[in-house]
PARO-163006 format. One record per atom (N, C-alpha, C): residue in three letters; x, z, y. Coordinates in steps of 0.05 Angstrom, whole numbers, padded with zeros to 5 digits, always signed. Atoms other than C-alpha are relative to their C-alpha. Layout:
# PARO-163006
AlaXZY ...
***
This chain:
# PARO-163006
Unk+00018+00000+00023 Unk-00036-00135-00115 Unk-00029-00003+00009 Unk+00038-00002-00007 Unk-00114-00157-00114 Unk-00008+00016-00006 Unk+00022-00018+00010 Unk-00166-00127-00115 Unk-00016-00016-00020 Unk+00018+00024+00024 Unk-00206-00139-00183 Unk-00023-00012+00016 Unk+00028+00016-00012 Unk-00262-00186-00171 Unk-00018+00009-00028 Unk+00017+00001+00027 Unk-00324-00183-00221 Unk-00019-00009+00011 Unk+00015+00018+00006 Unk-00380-00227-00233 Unk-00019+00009+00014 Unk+00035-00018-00010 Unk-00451-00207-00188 Unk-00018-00023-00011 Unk+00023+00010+00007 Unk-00516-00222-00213 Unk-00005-00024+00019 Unk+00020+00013-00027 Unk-00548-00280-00174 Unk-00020+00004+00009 Unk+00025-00012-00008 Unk-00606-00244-00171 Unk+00001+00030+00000 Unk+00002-00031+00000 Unk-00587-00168-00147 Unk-00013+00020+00002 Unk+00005-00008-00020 Unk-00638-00159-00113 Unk-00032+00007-00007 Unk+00020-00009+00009 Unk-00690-00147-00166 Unk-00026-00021-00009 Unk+00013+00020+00017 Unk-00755-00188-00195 Unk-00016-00012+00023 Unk+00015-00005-00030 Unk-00790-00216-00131 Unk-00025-00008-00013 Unk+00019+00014+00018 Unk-00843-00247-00184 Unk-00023+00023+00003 Unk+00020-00022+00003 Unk-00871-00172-00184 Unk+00000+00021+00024 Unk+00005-00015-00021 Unk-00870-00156-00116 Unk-00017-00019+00013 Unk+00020+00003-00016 Unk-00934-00164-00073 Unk+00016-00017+00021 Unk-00008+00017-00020 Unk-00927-00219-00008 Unk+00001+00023+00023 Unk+00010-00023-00026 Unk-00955-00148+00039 Unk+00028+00019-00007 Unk-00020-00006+00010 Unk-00899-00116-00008 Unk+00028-00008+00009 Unk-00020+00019-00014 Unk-00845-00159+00013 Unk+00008+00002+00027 Unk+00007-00002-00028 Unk-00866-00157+00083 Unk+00013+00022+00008 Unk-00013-00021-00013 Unk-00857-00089+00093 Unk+00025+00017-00007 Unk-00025-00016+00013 Unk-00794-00076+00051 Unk+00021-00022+00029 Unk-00013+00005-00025 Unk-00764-00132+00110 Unk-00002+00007+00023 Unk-00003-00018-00020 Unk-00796-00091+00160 Unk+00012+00018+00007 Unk-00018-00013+00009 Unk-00760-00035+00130 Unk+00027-00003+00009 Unk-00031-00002+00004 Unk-00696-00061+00121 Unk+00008-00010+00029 Unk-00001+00013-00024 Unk-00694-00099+00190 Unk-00001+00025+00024 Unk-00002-00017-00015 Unk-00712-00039+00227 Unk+00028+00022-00004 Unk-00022-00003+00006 Unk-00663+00000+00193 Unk+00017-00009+00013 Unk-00022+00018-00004 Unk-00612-00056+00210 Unk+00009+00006+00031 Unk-00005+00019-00031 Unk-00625-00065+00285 Unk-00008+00029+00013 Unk+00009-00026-00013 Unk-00647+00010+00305 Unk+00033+00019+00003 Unk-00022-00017+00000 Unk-00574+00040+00297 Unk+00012-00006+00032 Unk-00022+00000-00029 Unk-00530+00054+00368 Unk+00018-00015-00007 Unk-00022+00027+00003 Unk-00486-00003+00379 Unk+00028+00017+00004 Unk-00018-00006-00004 Unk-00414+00010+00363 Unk+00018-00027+00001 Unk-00025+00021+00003 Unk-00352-00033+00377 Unk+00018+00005-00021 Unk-00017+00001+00024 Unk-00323-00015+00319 Unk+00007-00007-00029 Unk+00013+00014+00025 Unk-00316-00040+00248 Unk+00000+00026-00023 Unk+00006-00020+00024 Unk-00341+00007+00188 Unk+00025-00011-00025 Unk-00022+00000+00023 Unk-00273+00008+00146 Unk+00005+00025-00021 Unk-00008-00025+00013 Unk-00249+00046+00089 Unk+00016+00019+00007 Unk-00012-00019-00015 Unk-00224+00115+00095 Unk+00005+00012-00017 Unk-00013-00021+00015 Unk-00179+00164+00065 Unk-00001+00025+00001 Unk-00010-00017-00016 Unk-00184+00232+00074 Unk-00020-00003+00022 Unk+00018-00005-00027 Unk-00239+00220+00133 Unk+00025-00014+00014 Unk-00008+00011-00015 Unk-00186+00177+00160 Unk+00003-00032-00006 Unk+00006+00027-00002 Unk-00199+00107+00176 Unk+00021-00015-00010 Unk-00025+00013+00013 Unk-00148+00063+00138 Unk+00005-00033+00023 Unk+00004+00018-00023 Unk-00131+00020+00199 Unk+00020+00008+00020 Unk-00015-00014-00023 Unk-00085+00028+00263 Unk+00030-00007-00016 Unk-00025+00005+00012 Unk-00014+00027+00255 Unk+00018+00013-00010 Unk-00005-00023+00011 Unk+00034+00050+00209 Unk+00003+00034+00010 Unk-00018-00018-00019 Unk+00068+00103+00256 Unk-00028+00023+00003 Unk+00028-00010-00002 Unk-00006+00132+00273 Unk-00010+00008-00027 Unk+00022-00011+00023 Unk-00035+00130+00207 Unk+00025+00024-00018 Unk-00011-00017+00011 Unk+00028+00172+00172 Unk+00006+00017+00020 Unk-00004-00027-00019 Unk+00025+00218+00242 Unk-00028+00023-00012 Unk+00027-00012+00018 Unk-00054+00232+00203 Unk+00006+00014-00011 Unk-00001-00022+00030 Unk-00031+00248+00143 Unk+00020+00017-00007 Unk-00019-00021+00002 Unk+00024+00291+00150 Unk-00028+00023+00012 Unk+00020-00029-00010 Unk-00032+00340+00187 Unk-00025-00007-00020 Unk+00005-00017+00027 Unk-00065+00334+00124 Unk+00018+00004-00025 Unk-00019-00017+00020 Unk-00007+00365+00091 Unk+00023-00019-00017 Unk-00026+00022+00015 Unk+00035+00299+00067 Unk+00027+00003+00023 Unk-00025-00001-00012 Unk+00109+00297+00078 Unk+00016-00021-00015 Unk-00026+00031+00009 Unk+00166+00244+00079 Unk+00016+00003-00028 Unk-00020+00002+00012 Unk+00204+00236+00026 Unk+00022+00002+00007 Unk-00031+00007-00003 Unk+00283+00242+00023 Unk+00006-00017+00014 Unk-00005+00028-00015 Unk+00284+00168+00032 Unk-00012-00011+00022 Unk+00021-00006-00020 Unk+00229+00171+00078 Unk-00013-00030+00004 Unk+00009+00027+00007 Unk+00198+00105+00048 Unk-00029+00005+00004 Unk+00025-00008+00014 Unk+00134+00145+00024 Unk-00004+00030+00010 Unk+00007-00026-00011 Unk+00097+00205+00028 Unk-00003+00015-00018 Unk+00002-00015+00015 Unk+00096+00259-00015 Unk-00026+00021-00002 Unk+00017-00019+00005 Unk+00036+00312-00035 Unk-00021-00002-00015 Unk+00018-00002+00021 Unk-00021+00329-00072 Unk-00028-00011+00008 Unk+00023+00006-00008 Unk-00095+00296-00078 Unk-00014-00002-00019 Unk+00021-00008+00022 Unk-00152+00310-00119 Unk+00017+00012-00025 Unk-00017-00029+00014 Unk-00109+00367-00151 Unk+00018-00019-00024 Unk-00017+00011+00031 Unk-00052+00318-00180 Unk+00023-00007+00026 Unk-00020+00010-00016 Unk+00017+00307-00149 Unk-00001-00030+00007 Unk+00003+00027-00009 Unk+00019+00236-00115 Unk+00021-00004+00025 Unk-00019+00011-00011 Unk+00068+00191-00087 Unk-00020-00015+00018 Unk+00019+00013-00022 Unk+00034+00162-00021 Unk+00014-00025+00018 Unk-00014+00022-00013 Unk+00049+00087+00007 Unk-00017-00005+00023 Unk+00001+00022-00020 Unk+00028+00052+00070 Unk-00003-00025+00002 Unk-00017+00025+00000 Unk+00024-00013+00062 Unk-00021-00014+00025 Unk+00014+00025-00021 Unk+00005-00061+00126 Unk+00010-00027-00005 Unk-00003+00035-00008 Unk-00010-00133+00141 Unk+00002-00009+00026 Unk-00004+00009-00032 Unk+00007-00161+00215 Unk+00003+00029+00017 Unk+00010-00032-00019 Unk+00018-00083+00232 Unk-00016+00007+00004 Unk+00024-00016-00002 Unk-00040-00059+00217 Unk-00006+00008-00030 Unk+00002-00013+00019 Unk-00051-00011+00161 Unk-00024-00015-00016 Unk+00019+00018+00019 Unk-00093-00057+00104 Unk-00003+00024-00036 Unk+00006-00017+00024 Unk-00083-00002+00047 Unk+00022+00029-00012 Unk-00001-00021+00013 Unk-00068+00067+00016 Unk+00001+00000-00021 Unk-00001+00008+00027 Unk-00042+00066-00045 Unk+00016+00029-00010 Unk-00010-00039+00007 Unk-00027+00137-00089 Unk+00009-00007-00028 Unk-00009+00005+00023 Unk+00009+00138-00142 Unk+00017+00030-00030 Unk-00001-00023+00015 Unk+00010+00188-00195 Unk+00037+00009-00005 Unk-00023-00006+00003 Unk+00077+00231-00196 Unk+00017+00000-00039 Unk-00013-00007+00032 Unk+00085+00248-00273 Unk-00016-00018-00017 Unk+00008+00018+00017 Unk+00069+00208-00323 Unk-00013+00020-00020 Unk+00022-00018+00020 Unk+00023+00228-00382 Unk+00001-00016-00022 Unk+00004+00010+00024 Unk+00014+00209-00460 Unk-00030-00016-00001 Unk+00027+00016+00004 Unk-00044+00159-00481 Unk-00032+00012+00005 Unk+00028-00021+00000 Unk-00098+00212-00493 Unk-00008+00013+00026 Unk+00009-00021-00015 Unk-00090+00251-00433 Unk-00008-00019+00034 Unk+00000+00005-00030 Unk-00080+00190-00385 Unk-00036-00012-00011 Unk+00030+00011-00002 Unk-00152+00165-00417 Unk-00025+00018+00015 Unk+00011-00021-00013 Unk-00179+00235-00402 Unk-00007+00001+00023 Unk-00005-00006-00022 Unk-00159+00228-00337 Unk-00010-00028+00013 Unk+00007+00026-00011 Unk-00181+00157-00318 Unk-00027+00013-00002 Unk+00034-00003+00007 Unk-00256+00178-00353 Unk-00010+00016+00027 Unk+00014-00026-00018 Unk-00260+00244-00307 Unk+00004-00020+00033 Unk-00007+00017-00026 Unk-00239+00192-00240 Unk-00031-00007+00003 Unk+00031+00011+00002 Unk-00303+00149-00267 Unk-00024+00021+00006 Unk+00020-00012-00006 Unk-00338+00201-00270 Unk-00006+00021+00030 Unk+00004-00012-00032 Unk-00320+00237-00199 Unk-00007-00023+00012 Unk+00005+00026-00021 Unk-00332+00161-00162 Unk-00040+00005-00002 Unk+00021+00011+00007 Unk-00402+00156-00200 Unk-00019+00016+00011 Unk+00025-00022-00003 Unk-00432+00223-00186 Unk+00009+00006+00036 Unk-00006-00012-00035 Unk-00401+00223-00108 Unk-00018-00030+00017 Unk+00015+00022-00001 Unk-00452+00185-00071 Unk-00001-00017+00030 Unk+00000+00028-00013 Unk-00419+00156-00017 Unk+00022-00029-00008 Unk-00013+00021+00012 Unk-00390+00106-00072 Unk-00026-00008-00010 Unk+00016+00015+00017 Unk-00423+00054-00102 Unk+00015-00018-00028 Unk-00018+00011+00014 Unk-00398+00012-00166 Unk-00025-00018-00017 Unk+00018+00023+00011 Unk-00429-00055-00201 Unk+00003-00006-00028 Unk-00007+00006+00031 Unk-00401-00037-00273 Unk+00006+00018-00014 Unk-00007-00036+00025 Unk-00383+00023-00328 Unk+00024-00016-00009 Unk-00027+00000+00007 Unk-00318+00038-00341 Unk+00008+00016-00014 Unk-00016-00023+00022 Unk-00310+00101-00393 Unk+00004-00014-00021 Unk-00017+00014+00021 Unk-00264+00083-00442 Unk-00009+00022-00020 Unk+00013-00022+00026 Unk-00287+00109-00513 Unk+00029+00008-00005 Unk-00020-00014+00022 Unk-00243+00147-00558 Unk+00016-00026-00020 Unk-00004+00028+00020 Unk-00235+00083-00598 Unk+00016-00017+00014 Unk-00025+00014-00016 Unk-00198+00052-00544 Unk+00024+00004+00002 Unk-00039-00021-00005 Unk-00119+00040-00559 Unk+00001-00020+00024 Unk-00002+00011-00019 Unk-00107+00022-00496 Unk+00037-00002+00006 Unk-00037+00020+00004 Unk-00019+00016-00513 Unk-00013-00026-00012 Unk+00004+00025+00011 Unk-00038-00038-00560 Unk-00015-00028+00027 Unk+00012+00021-00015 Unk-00086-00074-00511 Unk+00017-00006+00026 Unk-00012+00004-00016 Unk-00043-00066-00455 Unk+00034-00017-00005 Unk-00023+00009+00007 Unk+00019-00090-00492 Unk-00008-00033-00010 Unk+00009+00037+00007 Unk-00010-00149-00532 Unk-00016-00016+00011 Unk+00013+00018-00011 Unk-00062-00171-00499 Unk-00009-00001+00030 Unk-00001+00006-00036 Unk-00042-00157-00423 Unk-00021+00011+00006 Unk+00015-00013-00021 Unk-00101-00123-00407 Unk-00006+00025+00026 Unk-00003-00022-00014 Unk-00115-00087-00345 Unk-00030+00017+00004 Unk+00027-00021-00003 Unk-00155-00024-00345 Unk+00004+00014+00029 Unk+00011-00013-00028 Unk-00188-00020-00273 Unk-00026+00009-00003 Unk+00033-00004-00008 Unk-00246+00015-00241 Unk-00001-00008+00025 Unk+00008+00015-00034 Unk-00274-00021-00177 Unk-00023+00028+00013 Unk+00030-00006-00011 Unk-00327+00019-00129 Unk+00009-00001+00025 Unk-00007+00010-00026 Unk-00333+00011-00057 Unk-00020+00024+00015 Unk+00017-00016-00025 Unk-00358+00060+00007 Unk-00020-00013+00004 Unk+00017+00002-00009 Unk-00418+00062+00020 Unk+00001-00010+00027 Unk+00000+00009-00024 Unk-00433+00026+00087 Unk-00007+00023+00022 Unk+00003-00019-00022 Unk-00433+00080+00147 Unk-00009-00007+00024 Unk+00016+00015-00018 Unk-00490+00064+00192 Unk+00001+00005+00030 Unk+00001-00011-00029 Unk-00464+00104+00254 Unk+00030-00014+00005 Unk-00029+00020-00018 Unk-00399+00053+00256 Unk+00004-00019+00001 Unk-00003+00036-00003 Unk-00420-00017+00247 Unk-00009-00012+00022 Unk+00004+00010-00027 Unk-00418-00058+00302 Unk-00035-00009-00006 Unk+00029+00019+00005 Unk-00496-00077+00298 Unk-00010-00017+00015 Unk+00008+00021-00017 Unk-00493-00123+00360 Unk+00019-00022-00023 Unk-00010+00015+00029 Unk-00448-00164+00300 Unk-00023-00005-00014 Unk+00010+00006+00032 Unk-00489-00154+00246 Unk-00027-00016+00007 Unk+00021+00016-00012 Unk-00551-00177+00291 Unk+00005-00021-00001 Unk-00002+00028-00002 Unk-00520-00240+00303 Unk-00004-00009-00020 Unk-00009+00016+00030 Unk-00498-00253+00233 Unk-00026-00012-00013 Unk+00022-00007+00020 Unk-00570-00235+00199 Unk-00014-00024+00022 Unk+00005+00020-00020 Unk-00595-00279+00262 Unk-00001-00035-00009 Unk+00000+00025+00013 Unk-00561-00338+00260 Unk+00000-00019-00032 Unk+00001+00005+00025 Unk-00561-00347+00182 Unk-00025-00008+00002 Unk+00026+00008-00003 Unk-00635-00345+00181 Unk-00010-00023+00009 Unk+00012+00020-00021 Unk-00649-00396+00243 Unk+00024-00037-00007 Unk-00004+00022+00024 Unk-00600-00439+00203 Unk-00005-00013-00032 Unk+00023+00006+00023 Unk-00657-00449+00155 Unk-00028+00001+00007 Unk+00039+00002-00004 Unk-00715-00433+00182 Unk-00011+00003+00038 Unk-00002+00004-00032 Unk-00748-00446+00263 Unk-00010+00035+00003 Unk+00010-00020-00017 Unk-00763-00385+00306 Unk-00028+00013-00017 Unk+00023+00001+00017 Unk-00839-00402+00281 Unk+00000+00018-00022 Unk-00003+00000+00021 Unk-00828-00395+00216 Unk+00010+00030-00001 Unk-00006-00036+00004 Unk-00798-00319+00228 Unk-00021+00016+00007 Unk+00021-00012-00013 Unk-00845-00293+00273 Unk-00021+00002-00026 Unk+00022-00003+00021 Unk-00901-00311+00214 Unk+00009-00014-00022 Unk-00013-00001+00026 Unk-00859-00308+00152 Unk-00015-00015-00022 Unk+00012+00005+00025 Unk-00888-00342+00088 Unk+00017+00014-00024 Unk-00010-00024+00021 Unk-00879-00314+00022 Unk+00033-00013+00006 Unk-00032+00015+00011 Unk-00811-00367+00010 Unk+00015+00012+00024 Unk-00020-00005-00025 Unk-00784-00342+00083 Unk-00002+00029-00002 Unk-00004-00023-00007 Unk-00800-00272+00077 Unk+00025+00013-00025 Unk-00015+00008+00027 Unk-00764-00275+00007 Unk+00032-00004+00005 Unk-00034+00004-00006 Unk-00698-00304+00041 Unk+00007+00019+00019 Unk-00006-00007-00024 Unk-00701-00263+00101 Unk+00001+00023-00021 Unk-00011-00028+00009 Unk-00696-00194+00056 Unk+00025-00009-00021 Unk-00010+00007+00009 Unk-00655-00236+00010 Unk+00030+00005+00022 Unk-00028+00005-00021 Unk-00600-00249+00070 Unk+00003+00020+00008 Unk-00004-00028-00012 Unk-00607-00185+00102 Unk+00017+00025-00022 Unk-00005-00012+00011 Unk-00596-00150+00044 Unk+00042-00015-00015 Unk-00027+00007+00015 Unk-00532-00198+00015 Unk+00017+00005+00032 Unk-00021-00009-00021 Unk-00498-00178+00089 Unk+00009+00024+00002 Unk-00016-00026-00004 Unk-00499-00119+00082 Unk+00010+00013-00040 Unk-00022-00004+00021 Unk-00469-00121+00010 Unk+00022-00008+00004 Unk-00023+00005-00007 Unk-00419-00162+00040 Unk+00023+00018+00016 Unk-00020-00022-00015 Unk-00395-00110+00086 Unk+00006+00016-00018 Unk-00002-00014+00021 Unk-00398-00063+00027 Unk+00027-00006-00015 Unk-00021+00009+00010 Unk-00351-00104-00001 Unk+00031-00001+00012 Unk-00027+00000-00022 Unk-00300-00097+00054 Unk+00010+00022-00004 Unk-00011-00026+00004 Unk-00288-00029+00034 Unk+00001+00014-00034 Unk-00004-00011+00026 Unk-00263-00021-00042 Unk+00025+00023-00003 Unk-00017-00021-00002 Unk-00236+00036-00066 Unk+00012-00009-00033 Unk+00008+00006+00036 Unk-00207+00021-00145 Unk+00033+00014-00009 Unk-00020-00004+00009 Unk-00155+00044-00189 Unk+00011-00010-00037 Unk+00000+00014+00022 Unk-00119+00024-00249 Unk+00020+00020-00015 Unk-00012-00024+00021 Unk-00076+00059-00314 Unk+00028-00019+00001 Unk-00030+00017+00002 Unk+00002+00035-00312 Unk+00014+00012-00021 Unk-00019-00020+00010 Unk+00049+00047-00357 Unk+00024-00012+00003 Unk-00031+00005-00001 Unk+00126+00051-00364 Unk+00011+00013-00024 Unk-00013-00007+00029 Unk+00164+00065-00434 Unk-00023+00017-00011 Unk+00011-00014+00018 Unk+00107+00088-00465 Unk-00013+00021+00013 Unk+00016-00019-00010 Unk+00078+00135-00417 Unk-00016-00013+00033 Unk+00017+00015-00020 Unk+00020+00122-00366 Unk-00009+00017+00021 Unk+00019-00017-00027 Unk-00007+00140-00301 Unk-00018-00015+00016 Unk+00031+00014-00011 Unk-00065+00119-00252 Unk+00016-00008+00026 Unk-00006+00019-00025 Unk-00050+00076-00186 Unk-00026-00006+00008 Unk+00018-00001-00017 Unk-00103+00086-00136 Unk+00000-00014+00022 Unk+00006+00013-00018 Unk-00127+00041-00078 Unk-00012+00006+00019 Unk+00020-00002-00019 Unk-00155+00050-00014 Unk-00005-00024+00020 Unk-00003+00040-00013 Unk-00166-00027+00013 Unk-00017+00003+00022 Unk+00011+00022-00018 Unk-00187-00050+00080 Unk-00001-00026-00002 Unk+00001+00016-00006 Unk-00213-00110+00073 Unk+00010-00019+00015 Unk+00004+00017-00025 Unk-00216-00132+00144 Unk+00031-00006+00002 Unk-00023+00001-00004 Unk-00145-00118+00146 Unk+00019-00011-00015 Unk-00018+00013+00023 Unk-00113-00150+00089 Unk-00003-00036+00004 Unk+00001+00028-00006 Unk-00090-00225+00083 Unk-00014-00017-00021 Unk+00018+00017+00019 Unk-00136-00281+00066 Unk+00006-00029+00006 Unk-00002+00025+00003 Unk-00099-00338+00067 Unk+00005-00008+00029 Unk-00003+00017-00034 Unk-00090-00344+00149 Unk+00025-00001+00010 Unk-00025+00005-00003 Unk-00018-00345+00151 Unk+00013-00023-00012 Unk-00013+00027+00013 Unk-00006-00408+00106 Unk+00003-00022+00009 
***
C-alpha cells in the first residue's frame, strides 16, 4: 500500500517579496550554519517506532519489540499487544530484508461514530506532539457519513504527517554534498561567496526544500478500514529509504 501523496505549495517557503535582501542573508546564514555545524554521523535519520529505528532486519527488529512488551502470535505471523492504549495487531513488513515498515492494526472493530471519534483524537495527538509535522487538516465533522462515502464513492479517509528531521543522526557529510552540488549546478563558486538577492533566494530556497525532502522520508499516516459494516484505523510507520521505488523492475 502507498503512502498518500498530496499536493505542496510551490511556494512553501513564504513571501520572499517582503523579506529584506540583509533579511534573506542572514536567515541563509542561519539555516546553513544550522545545516553544516551538526557532528557527522554515518547514519541515515529514519523513522521510528517506539524509539526504535524502523530498519535492520526482521529477526532484530521483532527481538526490539518483544522487550517492549509485544508477543508472537499463535501463528507467529504477527505480533500481538497494546499501543497508545488500544489492542493492536503488529506486522513487519520488509523490502530486500530490510525492515521498510510497521504497520498496527486495530484489534476490534468499532461502529461509525466511535471509529470517527477515534480517528479525530489520533489527529489531534499527531498535531499537538511536536516531533510530527503535517501539510493538511484532517478532523472529520459530525456531518461526515463516512459508510456512504466509503462505499459509493471509494473514498479513503487518511491522515499523512511525517518525523520531524533528527539533527543528531543525519549523515551531514551527505547533506553537505547534496546542498553543495545543487547550488554549483547553477550558480559559480563567485556567485556564492557574494550572493545576490536571485542567488541568495535559491540558496535558502534549496537548502530548505532538502531538508523537506528528508522529512519526507519519514511518514508516519493512518487510515479508517472497514469490514461488514464495522471500522478500524490501520497505522503506518514508513521508511522511506527502505521501501521500493521502482529498482527491481
Amino acid at each position: 500500500m502507498a503512502v498518500p501523496r498530496f499536493i505542496i505549495s510551490k511556494r512553501p517557503y513564504g513571501n520572499w517579496g517582503t523579506t529584506t535582501l540583509s533579511g534573506m542573508k542572514k536567515l541563509i546564514s542561519i539555516t546553513l550554519l544550522l545545516l553544516f555545524s551538526f557532528t557527522s554521523y554515518a547514519q541515515k535519520d529514519v523513522t521510528r517506532f517506539l524509539g526504535i529505528p524502523v530498519d535492520g532486519s526482521n529477526a532484530e527488529m521483532v527481538r526490539k519489540l518483544k522487550l517492549k512488551g509485544f508477543k508472537s502470535d499463535v501463528t507467529g505471523q504477527y505480533l500481538k499487544g497494546q499501543f497508545n492504549g488500544k489492542d493492536v495487531n503488529l506486522h513487519v513488513v520488509t523490502n530486500n530484508n530490510k525492515v521498510c515498515r510497521i504497520m498496527l492494526c486495530d484489534e476490534n472493530y468499532q461502529n461509525e461514530t466511535n471509529i470517527k471519534i477515534r480517528f479525530n483524537k489520533l489527529v489531534s495527538q499527531f498535531v499537538n506532539n511536536k516531533r510530527y509535522i503535517s501539510l493538511d487538516k484532517y478532523t472529520l465533522s459530525d456531518e461526515e457519513d463516512i459508510s456512504y462515502e466509503m462505499t459509493v464513492n471509494k473514498k479513503n479517509y487518511d491522515a499523512l504527517f511525517y518525523q520531524v528531521p533528527n539533527k543528531m543522526e543525519i549523515d551531514t557529510l551527505a547533506l553537505q554534498e547534496k546542498v553543495r552540488n545543487e547550488l554549483l549546478s547553477k550558480y559559480t563558486v563567485e556567485e556564492l561567496i557574494k550572493p545576490s538577492e536571485e542567488t541568495t533566494k535559491e540558496a535558502v530556497s534549496t537548502t530548505f526544500k532538502i531538508g523537506m525532502e528528508m522529512m519526507f522520508m519519514k511518514p508516519v499516516w493512518f487510515r479508517i478500514c472497514e469490514s461488514y459494516g464495522k471500522y478500524s484505523i490501520v497505522m503506518y510507520y514508513d521508511n522511506e529509504y527502505n521501501r521500493s521505488h521502482g529498482e527491481d523492475l
